[in-house]
C-alpha positions as a Markdown table, in Angstrom:
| # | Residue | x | y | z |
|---|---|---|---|---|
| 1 | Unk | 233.9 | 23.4 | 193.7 |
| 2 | Unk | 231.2 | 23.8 | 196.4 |
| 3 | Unk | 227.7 | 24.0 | 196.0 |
| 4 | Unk | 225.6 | 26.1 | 198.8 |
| 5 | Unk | 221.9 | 26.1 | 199.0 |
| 6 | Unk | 221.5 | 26.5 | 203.3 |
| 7 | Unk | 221.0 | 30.4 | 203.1 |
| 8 | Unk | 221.2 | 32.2 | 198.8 |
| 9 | Unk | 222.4 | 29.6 | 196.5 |
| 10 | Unk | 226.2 | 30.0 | 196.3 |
| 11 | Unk | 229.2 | 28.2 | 194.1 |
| 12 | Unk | 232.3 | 28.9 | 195.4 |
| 13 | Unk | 235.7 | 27.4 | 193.2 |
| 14 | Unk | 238.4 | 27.6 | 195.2 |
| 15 | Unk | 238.0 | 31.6 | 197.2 |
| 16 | Unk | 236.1 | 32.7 | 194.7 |
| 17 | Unk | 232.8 | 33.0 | 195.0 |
| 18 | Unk | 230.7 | 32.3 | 191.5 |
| 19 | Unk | 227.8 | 34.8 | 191.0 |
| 20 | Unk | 224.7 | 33.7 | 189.6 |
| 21 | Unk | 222.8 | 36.6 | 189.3 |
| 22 | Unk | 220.1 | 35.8 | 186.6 |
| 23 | Unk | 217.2 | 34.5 | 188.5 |
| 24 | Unk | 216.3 | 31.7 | 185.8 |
| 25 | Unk | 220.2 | 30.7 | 185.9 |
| 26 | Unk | 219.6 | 30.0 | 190.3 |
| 27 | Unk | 216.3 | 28.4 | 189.6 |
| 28 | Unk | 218.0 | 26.4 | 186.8 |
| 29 | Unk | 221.0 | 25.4 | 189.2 |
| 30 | Unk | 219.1 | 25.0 | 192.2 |
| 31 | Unk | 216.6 | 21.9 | 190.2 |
| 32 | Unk | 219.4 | 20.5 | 189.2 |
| 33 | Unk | 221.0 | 20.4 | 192.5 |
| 34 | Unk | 218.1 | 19.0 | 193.8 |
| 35 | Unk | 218.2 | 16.3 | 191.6 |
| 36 | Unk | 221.9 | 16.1 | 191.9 |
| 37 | Unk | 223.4 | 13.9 | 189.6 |
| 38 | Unk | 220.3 | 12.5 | 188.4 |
| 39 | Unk | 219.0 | 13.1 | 184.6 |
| 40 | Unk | 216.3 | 15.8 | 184.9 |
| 41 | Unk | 213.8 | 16.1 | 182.4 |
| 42 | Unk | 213.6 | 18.6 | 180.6 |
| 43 | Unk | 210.0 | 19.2 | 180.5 |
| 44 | Unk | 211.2 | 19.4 | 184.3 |
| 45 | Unk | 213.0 | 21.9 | 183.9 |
| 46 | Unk | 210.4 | 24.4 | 181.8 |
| 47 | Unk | 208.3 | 23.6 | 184.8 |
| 48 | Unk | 211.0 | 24.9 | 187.3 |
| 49 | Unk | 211.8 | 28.0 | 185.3 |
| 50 | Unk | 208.2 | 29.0 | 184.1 |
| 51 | Unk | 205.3 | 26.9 | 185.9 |
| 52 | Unk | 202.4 | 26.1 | 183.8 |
| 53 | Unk | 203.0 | 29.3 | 181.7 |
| 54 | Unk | 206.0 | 28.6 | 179.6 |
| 55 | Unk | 206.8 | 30.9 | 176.3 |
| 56 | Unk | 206.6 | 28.8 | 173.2 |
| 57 | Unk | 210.7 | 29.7 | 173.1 |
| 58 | Unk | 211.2 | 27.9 | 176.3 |
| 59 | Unk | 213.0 | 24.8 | 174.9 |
| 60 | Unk | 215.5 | 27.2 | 173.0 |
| 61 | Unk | 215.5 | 29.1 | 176.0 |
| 62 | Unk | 216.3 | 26.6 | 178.2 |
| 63 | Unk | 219.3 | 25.6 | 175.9 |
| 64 | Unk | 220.7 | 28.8 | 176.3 |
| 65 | Unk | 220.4 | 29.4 | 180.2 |
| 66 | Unk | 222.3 | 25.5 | 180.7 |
| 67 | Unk | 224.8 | 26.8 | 178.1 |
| 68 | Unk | 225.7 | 29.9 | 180.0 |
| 69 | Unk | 225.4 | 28.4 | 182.8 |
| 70 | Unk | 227.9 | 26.1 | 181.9 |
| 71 | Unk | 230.5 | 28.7 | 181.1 |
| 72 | Unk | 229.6 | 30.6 | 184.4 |
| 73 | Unk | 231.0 | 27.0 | 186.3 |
| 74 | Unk | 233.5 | 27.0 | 184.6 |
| 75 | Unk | 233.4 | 23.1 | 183.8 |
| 76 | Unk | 231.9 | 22.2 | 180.4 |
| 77 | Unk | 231.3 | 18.5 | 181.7 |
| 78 | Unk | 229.6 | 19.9 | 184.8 |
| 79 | Unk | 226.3 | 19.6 | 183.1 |
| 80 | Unk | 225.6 | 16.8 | 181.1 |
| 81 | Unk | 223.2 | 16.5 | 178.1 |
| 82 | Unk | 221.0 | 13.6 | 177.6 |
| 83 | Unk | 218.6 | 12.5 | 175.1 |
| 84 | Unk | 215.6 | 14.1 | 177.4 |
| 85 | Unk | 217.5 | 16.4 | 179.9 |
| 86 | Unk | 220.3 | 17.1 | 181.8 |
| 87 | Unk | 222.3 | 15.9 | 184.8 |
| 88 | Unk | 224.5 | 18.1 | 186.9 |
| 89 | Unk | 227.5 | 16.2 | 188.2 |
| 90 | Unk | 228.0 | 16.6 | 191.8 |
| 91 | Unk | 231.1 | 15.3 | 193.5 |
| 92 | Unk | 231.1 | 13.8 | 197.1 |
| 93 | Unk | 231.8 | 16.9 | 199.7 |
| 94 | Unk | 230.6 | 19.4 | 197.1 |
| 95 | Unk | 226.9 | 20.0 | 198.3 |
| 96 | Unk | 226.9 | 21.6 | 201.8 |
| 97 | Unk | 223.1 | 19.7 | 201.9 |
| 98 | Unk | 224.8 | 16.8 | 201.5 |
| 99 | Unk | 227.3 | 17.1 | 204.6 |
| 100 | Unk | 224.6 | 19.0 | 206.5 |
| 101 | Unk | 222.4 | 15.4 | 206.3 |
| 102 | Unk | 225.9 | 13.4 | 206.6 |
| 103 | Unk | 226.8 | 15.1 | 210.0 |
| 104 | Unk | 223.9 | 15.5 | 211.5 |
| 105 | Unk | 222.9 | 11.5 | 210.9 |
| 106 | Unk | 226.5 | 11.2 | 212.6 |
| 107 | Unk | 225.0 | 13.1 | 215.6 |
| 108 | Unk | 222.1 | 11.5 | 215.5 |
| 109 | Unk | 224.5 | 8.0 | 215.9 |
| 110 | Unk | 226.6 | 9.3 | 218.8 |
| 111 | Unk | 223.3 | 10.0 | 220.7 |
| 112 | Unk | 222.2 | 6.7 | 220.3 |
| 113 | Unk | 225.1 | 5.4 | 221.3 |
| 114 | Unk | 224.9 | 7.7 | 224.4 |
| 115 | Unk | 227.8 | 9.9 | 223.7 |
| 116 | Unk | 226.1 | 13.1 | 224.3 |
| 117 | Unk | 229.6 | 15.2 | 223.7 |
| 118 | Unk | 230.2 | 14.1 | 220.3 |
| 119 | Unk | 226.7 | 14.4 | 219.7 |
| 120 | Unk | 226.7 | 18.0 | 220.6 |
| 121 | Unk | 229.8 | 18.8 | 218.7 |
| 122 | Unk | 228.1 | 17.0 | 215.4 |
| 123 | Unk | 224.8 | 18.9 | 215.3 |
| 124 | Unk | 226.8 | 22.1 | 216.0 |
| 125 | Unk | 229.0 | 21.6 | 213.1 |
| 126 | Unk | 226.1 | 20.5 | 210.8 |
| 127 | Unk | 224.1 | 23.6 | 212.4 |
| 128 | Unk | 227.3 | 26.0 | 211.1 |
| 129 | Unk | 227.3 | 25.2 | 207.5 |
| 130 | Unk | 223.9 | 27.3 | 207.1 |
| 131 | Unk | 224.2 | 30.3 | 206.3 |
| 132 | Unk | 221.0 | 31.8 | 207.1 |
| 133 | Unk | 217.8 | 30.9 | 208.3 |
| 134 | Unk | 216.0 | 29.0 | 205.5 |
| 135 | Unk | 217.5 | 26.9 | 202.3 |
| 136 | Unk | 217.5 | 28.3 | 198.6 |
| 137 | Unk | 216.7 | 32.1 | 200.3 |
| 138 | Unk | 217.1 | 33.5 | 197.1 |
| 139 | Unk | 215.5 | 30.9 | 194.8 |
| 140 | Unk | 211.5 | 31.2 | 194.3 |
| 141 | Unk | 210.0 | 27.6 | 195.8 |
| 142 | Unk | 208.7 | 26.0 | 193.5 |
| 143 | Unk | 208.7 | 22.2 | 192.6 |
| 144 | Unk | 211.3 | 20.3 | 193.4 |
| 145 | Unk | 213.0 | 23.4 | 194.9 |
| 146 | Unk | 210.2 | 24.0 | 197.5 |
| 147 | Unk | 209.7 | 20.2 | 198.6 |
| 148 | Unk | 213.8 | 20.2 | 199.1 |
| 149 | Unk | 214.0 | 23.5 | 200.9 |
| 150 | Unk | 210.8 | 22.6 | 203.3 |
| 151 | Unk | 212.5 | 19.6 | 203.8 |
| 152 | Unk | 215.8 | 21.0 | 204.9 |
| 153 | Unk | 214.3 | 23.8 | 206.9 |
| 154 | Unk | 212.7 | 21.4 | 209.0 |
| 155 | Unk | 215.5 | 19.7 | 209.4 |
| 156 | Unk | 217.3 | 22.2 | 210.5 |
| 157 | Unk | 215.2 | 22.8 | 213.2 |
| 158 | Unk | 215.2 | 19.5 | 214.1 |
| 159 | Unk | 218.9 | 19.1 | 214.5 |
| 160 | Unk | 218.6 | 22.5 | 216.4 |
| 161 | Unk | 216.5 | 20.7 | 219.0 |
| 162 | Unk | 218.8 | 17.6 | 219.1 |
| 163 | Unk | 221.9 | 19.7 | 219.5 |
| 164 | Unk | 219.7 | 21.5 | 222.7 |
| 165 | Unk | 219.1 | 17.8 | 224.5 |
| 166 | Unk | 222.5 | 16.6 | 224.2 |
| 167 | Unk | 223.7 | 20.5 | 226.2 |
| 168 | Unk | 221.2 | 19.5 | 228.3 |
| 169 | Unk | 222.4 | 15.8 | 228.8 |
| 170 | Unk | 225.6 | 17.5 | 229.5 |
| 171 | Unk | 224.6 | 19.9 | 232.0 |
| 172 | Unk | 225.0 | 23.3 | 230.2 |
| 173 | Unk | 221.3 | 23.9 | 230.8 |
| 174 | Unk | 221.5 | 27.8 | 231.7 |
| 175 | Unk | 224.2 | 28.4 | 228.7 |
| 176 | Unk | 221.1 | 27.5 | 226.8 |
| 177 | Unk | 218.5 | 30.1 | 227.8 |
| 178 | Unk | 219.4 | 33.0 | 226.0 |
| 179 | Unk | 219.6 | 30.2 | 222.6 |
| 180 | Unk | 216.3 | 29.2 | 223.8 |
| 181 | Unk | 214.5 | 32.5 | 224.1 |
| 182 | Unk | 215.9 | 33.3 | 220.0 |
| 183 | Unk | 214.4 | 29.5 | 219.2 |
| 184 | Unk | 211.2 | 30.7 | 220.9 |
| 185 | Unk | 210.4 | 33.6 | 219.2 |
| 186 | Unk | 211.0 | 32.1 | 215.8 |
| 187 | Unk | 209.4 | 29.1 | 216.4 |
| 188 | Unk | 206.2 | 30.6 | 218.3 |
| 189 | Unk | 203.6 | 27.8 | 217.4 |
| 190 | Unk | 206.5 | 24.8 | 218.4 |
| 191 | Unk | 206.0 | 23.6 | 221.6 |
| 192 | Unk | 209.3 | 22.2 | 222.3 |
| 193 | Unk | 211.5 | 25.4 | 222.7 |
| 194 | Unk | 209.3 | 26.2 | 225.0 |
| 195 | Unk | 209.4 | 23.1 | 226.8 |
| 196 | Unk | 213.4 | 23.4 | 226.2 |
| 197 | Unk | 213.5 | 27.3 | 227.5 |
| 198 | Unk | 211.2 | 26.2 | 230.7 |
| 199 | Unk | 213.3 | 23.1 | 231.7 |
| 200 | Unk | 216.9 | 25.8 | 231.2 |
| 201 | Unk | 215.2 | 28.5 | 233.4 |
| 202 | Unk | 213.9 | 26.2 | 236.3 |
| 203 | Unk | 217.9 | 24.0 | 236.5 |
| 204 | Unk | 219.2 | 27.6 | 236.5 |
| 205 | Unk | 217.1 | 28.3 | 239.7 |
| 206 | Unk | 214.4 | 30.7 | 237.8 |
| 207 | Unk | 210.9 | 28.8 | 238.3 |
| 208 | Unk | 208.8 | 32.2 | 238.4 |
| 209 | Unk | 211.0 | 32.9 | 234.7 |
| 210 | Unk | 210.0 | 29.4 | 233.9 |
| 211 | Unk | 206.7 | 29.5 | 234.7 |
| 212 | Unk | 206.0 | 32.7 | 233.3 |
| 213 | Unk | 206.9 | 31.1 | 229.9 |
| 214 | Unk | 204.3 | 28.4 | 230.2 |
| 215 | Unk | 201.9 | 31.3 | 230.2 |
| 216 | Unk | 203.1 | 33.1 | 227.3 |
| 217 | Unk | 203.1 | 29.8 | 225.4 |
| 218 | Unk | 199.4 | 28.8 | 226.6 |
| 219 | Unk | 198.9 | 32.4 | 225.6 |
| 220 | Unk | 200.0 | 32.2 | 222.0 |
| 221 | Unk | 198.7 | 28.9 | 221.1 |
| 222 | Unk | 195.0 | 29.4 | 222.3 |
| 223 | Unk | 194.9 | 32.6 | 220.6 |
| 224 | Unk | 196.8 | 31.5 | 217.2 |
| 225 | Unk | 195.4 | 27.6 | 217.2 |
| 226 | Unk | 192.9 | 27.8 | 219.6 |
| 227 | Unk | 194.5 | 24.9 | 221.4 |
| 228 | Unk | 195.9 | 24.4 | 224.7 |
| 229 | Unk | 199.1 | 23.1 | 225.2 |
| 230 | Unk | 199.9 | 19.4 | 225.0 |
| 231 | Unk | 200.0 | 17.3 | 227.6 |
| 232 | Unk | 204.1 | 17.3 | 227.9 |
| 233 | Unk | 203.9 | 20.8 | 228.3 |
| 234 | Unk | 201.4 | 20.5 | 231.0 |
| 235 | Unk | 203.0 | 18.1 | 232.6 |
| 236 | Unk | 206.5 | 19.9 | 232.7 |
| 237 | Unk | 204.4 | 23.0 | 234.0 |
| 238 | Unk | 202.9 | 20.6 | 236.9 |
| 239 | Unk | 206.4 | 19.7 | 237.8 |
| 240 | Unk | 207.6 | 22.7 | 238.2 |
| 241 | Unk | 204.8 | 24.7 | 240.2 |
| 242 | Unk | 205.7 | 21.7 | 242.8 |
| 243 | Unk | 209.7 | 22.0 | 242.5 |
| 244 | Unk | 210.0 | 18.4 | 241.3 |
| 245 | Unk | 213.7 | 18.0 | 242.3 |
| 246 | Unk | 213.8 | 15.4 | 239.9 |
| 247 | Unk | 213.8 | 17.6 | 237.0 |
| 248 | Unk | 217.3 | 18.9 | 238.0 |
| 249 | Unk | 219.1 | 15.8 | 237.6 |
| 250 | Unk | 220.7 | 14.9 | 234.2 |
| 251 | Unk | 219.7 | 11.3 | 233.7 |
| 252 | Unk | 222.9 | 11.3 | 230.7 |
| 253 | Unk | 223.1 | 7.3 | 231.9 |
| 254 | Unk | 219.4 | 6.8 | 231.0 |
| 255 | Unk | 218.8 | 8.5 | 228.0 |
| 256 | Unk | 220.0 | 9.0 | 224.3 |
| 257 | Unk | 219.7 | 11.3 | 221.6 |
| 258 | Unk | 217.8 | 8.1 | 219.4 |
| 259 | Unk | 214.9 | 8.1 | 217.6 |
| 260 | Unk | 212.3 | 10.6 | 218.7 |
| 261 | Unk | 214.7 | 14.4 | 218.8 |
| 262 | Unk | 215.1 | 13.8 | 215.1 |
| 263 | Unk | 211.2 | 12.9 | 214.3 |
């Protein structure tokens, strides 16, 4: 069985694909796939599927949505009861969150380790298991659902960035720019694509392209934050307006993919 959260909340057995179309059933599933295999409360759980306005029927109720959703899986022991809630057994391999974290930390070890390539290759196959652009799309956030999705969207993005640096360790800088310009425009308060998208366009011999970019970005954050653009972005601008052939080389030998891509 595999459980799918990184785009609508899927279960898949085998090539079937589950359907969970009551929308306290997904809420249901989704908290306890939060909390995989961990007993959930289930004052917890009246929380998830009604906020601070449950019916007076909501205990009953909520005995009835883990039942069915019992049969829908297929797997009576899937859920288990306890004295004060439930836990929802989840096997290693089954949660594409799970693997998404697994793989990616994998990446994260082969940059630090300075093996851009595999690096690369990890984030792109942790990238691959989403499914869309944001976790639990068609789950309300709420709870424990909204602190994991908000967690695994950023993550996402993050990994997204790592999997750019280690291209760019390898050289592959103008394969990137059309990437770059999609990163931009959905991330257009994040400084780094456009940091990412001006270093692509000035290695691929476009400095007025890369240039022009700074201004768009100087544009959008002084009129949506009414900031100017940090100093890294400033300084990559700098560096540019007077061709710093320095920023053409590929220092792979002197950097890694540690710590700071994946804060």
């Amino acid at each position: 069985m595999e459980f799918r959260v990184l785009g609508r909340l899927e279960v898949r057995h085998g090539e079937w694909c589950i359907g969970i179309s009551a929308p306290k059933q997904r809420a249901l599933l989704a908290t306890l796939l939060c909390r995989a295999n961990e007993a959930v409360s289930r004052d917890h759980l009246i929380d998830a599927l009604w906020g601070g306005r449950p019916p007076r029927s909501a205990g009953d109720n909520l005995r009835i949505y883990v039942h069915h959703l019992r049969r829908i899986l297929g797997e009576e022991d899937r859920i288990v009861r306890h004295i004060y809630g439930y836990t929802l057994d989840v096997r290693p391999g089954e949660l594409d969150a799970d693997n998404f974290r697994e793989m990616a930390d994998r990446g994260l070890a082969a940059g630090a380790a300075n093996d851009p390539a595999a690096a690369s290759r990890l984030f792109g196959g942790a990238l691959a298991l989403w499914r869309g652009e944001t976790s639990f799309a068609d789950v309300p956030r709420h709870g424990t659902v909204s602190a994991m999705a908000n967690m695994l969207d950023e993550r996402r993005e993050v990994v997204a960035g790592a999997r750019i640096e280690a291209e760019f360790l390898l050289g592959r800088s103008g394969e990137l720019v059309g990437e770059l310009r999609r990163l931009v425009t959905a991330n257009p308060l994040r400084e780094k694509p456009y940091a990412q998208l001006m270093l692509a366009l000035y290695r691929d011999g476009r400095r007025a392209e890369a240039l022009q970019v700074y201004r768009n970005a100087r544009q959008v954050l002084i009129e949506d934050l009414g900031l100017e653009p940090g100093p890294e972005l400033r300084a990559l601008e700098a560096a540019i307006l007077k061709g710093d052939a320095a920023l053409l080389s590929t220092p792979g030998s002197q950097r890694t993919l540690s710590g700071p891509l994946l804060t």
